[in-house]
C-alpha positions as CSV (number, residue, x, y, z in Angstrom):
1,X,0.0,0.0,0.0
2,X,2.6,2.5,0.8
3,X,4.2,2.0,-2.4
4,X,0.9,2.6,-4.2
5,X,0.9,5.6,-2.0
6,X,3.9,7.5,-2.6
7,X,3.7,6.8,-6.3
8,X,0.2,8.2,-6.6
9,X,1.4,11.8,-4.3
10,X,4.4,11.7,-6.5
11,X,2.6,11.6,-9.8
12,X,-0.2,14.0,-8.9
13,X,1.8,16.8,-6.6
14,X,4.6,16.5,-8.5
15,X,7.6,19.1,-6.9
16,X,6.4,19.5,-3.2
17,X,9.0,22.0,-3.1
18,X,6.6,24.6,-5.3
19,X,4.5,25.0,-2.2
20,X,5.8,27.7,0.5
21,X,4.6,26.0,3.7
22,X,2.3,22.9,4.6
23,X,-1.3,25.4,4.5
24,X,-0.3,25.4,0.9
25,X,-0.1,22.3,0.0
26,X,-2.9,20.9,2.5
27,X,-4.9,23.7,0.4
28,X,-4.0,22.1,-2.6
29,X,-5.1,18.5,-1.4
30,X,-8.5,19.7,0.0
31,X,-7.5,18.7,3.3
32,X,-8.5,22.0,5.2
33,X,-11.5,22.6,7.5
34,X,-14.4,24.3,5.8
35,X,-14.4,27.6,8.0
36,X,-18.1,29.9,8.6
37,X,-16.9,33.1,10.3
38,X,-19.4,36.4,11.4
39,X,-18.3,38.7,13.5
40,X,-16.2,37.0,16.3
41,X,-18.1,33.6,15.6
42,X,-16.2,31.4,13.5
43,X,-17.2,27.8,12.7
44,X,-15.3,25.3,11.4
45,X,-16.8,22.0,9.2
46,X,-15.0,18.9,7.8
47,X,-13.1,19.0,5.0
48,X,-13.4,21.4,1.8
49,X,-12.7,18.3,-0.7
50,X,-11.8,21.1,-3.3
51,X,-8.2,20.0,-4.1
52,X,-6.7,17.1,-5.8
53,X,-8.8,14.0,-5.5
54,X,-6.7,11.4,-6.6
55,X,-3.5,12.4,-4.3
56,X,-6.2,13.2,-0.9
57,X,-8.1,9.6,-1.7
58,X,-4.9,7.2,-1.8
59,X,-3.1,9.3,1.4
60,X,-6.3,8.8,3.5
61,X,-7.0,5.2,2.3
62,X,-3.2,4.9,3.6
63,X,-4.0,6.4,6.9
64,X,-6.3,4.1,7.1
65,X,-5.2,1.0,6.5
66,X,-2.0,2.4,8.8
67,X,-3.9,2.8,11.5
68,X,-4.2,-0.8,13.1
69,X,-1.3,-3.5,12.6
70,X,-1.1,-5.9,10.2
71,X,-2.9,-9.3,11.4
72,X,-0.4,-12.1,11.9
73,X,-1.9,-15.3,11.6
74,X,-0.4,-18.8,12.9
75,X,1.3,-20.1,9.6
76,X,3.1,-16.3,9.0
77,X,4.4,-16.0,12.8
78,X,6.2,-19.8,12.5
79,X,7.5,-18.0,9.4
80,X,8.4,-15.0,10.5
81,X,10.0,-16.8,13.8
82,X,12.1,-19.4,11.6
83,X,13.8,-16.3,9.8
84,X,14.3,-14.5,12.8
85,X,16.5,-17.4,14.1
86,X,18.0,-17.4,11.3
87,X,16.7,-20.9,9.5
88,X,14.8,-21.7,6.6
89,X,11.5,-21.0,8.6
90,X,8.4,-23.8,8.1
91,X,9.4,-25.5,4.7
92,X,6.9,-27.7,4.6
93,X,8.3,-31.0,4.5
């Protein structure tokens, strides 16, 4: 996924450096509070989604699917333990 990720922001922000601070490019992404303001009331709302769609869909999907740990199930941790100790892991024979 984070591969997907990186490739996608690359391709659709292109130079990051182009952008003066990080209000610029969240701007640019549509990642910034929608914002009512009267007087000395100001409101804020969820996101503006005016931006780049492609770049803010595949960073949140990888929020996302960062936020919990990957599942380890029984046949990958006798794996995963085999390499650690430096053999060939469950071969299967």
């Amino acid at each position: 996924m984070s591969f997907i990720v990186a490739l996608t922001f690359a391709s659709e922000v292109g130079d990051v450096r182009r952008f003066d601070n990080q209000r610029q490019l969240m701007a640019f992404l549509g990642l910034v509070p929608s914002e009512r303001s009267t007087g000395d009331t100001v409101k804020r709302g969820s996101l503006t989604l005016a931006g780049n769609r492609r770049a803010r869909r595949v960073l949140i999907k990888g929020a996302w699917a960062y936020r919990y740990p990957a599942r380890v199930t029984e046949p990958i941790r006798v794996r995963l333990e085999g390499a650690a100790e430096g053999g060939a892991g469950d071969t299967g024979a």
